[in-house]
Residue frames relative to the residue before (quaternion, step in Angstrom):
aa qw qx qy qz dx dy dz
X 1.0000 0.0000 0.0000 0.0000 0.00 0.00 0.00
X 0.2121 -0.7780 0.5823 0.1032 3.74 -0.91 0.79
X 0.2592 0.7794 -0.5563 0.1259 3.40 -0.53 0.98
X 0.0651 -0.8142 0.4953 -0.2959 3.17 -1.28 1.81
X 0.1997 -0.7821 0.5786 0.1170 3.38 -1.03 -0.06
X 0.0057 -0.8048 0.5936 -0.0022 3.66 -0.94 1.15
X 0.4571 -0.6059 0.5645 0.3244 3.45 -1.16 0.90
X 0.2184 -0.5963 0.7060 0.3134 4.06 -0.98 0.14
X 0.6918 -0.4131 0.4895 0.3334 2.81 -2.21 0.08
X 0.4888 0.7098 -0.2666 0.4315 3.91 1.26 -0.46
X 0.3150 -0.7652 0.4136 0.3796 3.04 1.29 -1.48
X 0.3116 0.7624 -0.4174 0.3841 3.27 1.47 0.34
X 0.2370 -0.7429 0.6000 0.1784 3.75 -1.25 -0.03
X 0.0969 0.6675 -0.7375 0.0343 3.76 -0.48 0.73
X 0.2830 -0.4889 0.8250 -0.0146 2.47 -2.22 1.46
X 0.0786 0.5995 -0.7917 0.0872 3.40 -1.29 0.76
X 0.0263 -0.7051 0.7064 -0.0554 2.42 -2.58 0.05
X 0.2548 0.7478 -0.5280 0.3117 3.47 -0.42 1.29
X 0.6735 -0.2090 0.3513 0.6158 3.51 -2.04 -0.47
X 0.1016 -0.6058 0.7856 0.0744 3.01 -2.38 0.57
X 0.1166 -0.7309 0.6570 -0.1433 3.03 -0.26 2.50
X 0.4856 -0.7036 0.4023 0.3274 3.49 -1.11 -0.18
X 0.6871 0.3517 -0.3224 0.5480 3.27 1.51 -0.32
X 0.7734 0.2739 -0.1828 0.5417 3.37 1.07 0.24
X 0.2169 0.9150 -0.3082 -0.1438 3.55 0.58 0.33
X 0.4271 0.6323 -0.2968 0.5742 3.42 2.11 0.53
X 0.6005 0.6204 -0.4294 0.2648 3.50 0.92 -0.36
X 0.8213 0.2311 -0.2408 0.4627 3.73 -1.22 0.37
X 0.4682 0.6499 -0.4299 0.4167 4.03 1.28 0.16
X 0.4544 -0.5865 0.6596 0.1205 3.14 -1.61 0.21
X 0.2914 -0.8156 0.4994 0.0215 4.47 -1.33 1.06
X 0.3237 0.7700 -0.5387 -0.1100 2.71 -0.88 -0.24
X 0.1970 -0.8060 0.5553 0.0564 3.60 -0.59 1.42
X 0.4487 -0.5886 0.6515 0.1665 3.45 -1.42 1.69
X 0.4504 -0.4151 0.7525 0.2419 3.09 -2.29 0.14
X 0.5889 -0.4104 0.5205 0.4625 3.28 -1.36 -0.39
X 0.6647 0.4677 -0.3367 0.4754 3.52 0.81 -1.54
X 0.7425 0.4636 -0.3168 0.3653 3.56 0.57 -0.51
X 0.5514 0.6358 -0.3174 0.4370 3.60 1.06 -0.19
X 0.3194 0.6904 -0.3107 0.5699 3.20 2.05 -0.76
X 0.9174 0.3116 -0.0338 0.2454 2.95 -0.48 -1.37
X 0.6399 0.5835 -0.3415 0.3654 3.57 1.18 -0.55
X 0.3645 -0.7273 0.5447 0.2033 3.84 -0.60 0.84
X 0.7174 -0.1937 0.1972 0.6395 4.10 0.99 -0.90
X 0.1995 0.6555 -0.6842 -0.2496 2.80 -1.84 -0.17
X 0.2861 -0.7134 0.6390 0.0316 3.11 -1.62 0.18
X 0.3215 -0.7759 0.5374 0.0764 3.61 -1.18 1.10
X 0.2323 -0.7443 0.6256 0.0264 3.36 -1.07 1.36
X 0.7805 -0.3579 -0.1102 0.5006 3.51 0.32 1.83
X 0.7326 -0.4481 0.2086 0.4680 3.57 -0.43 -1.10
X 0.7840 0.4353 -0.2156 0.3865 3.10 1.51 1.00
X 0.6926 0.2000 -0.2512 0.6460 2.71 1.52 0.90
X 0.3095 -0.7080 0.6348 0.0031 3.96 -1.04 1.34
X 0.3628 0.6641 -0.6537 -0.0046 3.69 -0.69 0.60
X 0.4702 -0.6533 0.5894 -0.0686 2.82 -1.90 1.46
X 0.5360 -0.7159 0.4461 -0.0355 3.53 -1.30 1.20
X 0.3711 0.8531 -0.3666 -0.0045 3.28 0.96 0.29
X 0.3181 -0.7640 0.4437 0.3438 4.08 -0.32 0.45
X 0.2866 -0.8674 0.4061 -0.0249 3.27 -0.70 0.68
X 0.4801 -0.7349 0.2375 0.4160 3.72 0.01 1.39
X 0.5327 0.5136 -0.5373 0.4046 3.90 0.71 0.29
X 0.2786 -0.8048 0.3884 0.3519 4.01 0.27 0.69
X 0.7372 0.1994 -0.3702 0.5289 3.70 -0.57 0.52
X 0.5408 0.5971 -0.4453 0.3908 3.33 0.63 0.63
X 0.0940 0.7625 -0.6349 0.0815 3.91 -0.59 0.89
X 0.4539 -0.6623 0.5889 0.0923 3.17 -1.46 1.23
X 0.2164 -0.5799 0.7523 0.2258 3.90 -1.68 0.48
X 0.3797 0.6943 -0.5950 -0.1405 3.14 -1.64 -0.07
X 0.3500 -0.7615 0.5437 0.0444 2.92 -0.69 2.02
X 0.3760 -0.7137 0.5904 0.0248 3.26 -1.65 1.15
X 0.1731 0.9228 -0.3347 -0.0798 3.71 -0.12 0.53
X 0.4283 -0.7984 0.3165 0.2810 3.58 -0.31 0.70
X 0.0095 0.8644 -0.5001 -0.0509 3.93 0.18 0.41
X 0.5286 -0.5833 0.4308 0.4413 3.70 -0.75 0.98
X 0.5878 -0.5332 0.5201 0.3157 3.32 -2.01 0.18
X 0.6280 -0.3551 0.5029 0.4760 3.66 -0.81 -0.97
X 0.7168 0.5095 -0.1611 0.4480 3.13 0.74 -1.51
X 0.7573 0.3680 -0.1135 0.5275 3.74 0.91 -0.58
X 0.4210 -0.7683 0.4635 0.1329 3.30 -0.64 1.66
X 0.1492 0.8210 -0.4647 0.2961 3.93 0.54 0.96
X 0.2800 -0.6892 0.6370 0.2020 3.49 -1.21 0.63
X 0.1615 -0.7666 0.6177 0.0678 3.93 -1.56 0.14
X 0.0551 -0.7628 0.6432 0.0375 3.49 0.33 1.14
């Protein structure tokens, strides 16, 4: 499994996770792309295999922190299960 995190040229932040083929090494994974304002704000995250990303984010009410989970569901086109 290949899981990481790249700044773009935008200035965004994706966190992903997924398989780590060689001719494809993004395929079947799951994103998630920060703002700037939101990179501010995020406390961790952490991936629960290759289908699902949840993030940490602190939030301006103070003892207050936010989840948001990121999940990856098969297409139509792709013969896949989703527990």
């Amino acid at each position: 499994m290949q899981v990481g995190q790249q700044r773009l040229a935008s200035g965004e932040l994706l966190l992903y996770c997924g398989h780590d083929e060689e001719n494809d090494p993004h395929a079947q994974g799951v994103a998630m792309m920060l703002s700037k304002q939101a990179q501010n704000a995020i406390i961790g995250w952490e991936s629960h295999g290759q289908r699902i990303i949840k993030a940490y984010i602190k939030t301006k009410k103070q003892s207050t922190t936010m989840k948001v989970i990121q999940c990856y569901e098969a297409t139509n086109n792709y013969n896949d299960e989703f527990y």
